[in-house]
C-alpha positions in Angstrom: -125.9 -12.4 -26.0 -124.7 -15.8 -26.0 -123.4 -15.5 -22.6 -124.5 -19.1 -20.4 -126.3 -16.6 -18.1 -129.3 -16.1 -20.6 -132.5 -18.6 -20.7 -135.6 -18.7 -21.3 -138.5 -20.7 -21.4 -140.4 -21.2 -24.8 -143.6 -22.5 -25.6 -145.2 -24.9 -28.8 -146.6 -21.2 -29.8 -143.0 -20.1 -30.8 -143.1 -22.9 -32.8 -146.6 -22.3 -34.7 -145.9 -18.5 -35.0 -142.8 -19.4 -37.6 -145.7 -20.8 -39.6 -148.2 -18.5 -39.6 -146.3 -14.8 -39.1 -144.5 -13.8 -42.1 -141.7 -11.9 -41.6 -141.0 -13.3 -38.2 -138.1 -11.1 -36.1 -136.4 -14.4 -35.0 -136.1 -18.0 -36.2 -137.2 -20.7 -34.0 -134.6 -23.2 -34.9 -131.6 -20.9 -35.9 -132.1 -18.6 -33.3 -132.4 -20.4 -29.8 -130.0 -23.3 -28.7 -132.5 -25.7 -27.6 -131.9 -27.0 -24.1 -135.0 -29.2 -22.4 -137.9 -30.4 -22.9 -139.8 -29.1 -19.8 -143.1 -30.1 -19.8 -146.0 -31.5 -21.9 -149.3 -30.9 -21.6 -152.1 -32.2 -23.1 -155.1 -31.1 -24.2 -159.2 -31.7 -24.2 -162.0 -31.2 -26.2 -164.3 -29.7 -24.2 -168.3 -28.6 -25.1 -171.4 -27.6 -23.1 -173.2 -30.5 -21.3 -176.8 -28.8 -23.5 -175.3 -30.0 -26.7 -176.8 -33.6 -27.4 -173.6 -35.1 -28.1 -171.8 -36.9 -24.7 -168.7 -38.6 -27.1 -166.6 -37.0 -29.5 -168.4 -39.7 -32.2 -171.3 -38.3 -31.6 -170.2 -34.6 -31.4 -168.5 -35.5 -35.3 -172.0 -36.8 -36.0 -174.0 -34.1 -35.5 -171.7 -31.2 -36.7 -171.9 -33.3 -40.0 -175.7 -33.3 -40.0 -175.4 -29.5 -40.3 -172.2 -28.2 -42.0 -171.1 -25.0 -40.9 -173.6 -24.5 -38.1 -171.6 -25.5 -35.2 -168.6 -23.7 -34.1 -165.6 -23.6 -31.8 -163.5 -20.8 -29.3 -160.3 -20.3 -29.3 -157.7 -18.1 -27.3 -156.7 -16.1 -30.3 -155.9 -16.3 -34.2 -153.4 -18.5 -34.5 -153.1 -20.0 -30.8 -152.5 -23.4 -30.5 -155.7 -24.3 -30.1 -157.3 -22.6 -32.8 -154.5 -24.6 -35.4 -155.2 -28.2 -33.4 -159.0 -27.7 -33.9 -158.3 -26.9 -37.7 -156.4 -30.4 -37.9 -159.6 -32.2 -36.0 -161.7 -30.2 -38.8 -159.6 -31.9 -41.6 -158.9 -35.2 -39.6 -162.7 -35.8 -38.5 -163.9 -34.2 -42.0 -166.0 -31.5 -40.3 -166.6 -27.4 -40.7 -166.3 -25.9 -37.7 -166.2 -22.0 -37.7 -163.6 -20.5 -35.6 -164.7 -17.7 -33.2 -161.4 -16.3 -32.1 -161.1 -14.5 -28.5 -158.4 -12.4 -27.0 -158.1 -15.1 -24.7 -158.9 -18.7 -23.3 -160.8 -17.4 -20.0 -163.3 -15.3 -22.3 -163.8 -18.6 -24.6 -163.9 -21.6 -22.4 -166.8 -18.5 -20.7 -168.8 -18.6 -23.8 -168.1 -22.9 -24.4 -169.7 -23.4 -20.5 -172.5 -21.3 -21.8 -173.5 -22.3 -24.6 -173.0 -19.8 -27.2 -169.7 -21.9 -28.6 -169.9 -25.3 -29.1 -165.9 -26.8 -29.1 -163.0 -25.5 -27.4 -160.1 -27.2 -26.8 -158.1 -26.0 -23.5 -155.7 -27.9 -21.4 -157.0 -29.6 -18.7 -155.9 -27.3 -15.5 -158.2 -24.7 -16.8 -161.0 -27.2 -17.7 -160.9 -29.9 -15.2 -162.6 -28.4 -12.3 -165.4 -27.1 -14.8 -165.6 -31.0 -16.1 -166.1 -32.1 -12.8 -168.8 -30.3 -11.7 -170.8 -30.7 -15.1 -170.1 -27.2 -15.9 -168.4 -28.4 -19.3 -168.3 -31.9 -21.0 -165.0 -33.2 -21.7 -165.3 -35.1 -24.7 -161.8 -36.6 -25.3 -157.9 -35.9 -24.7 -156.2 -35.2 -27.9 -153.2 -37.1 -26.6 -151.9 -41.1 -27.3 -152.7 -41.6 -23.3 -155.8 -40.4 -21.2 -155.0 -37.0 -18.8 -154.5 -39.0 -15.1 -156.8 -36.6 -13.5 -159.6 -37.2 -15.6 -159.2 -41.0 -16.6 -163.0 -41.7 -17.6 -161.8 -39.4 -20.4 -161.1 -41.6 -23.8 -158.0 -40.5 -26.3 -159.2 -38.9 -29.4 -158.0 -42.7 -30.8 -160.1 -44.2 -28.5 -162.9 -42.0 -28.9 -162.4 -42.8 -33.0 -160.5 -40.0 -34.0 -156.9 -41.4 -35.2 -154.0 -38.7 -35.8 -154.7 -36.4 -33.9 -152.5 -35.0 -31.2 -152.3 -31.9 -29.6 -150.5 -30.7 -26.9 -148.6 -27.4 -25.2 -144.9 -27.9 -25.0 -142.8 -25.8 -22.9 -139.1 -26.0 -22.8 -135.9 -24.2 -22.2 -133.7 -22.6 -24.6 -131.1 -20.1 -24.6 -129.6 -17.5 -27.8 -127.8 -19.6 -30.3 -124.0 -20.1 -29.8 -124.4 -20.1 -26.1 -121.2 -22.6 -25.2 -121.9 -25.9 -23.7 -120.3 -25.1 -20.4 
């Protein structure tokens, strides 16, 4: 109920899922009172330090020299990821094939090995992996570098333009919740 007791944080997937779920339960927009913005985080294209490509140039390079044979993880059908990496496929004029998981630990996993060739993860969950050569980080899909990683170029930089794609998180509450 619209009570001024009730909130609860939402995500860029709530969002997304009034895109790609028909027959969603709730509507994003008619159904919450939006509150705040909370936080905003970016995201990075990460692939395994075998593949012979060490920019995100070069990675467009080479998945064009053999459409369809390179591929990318995400967390799930639908994620955020998975929709971002569709945009770089139209936006860099690539085919990557899309190897859902049931979740990001499984596919970043199977990126560090070798078996996947793209995923791109937020970089909490990647950094450490960058560091330590585990993964490369290939650019941020943001309009400024991550401040943790700031050898890492903007998808801008790096020659992608138009891409962006980051994790929103923010506060909301049921519609008609009164102001005070």
């Amino acid at each position: 109920p619209p009570d001024g007791y009730t909130i609860s944080l939402a995500s860029s997937g709530v969002a997304i899922s009034a895109t790609l779920v028909p027959n969603l339960p709730f509507d994003p927009v008619r159904d919450f009172a939006h509150l705040t913005l909370a936080a905003v985080v970016p995201n990075l294209y990460v692939s395994p330090p075998s593949l012979p490509a060490a920019t995100l140039k070069e990675f467009v390079a080479l998945v064009k020299q053999k459409p369809g044979g390179y591929n990318y993880a995400s967390g799930g059908v639908g994620a955020t990821n998975h929709v971002a990496v569709e945009l770089f496929n139209l936006v860099a004029g690539v085919k990557l094939t899309h190897i859902p998981y049931k979740g990001s630990v499984q596919a970043m996993s199977d990126v560090i090995s070798g078996q996947t060739h793209l995923m791109l993860i937020g970089p909490p969950a990647a950094e450490q992996h960058v560091k330590t050569g585990r993964l490369r980080a290939l650019a941020v899909a943001f309009h400024k570098r991550v401040a943790t990683l700031p050898e890492v170029p903007t998808t801008a930089e790096a020659g992608i333009k138009g891409i962006e794609a980051a994790n929103w998180y923010g506060t909301v509450a049921p519609a008609r919740t009164p102001a005070t």
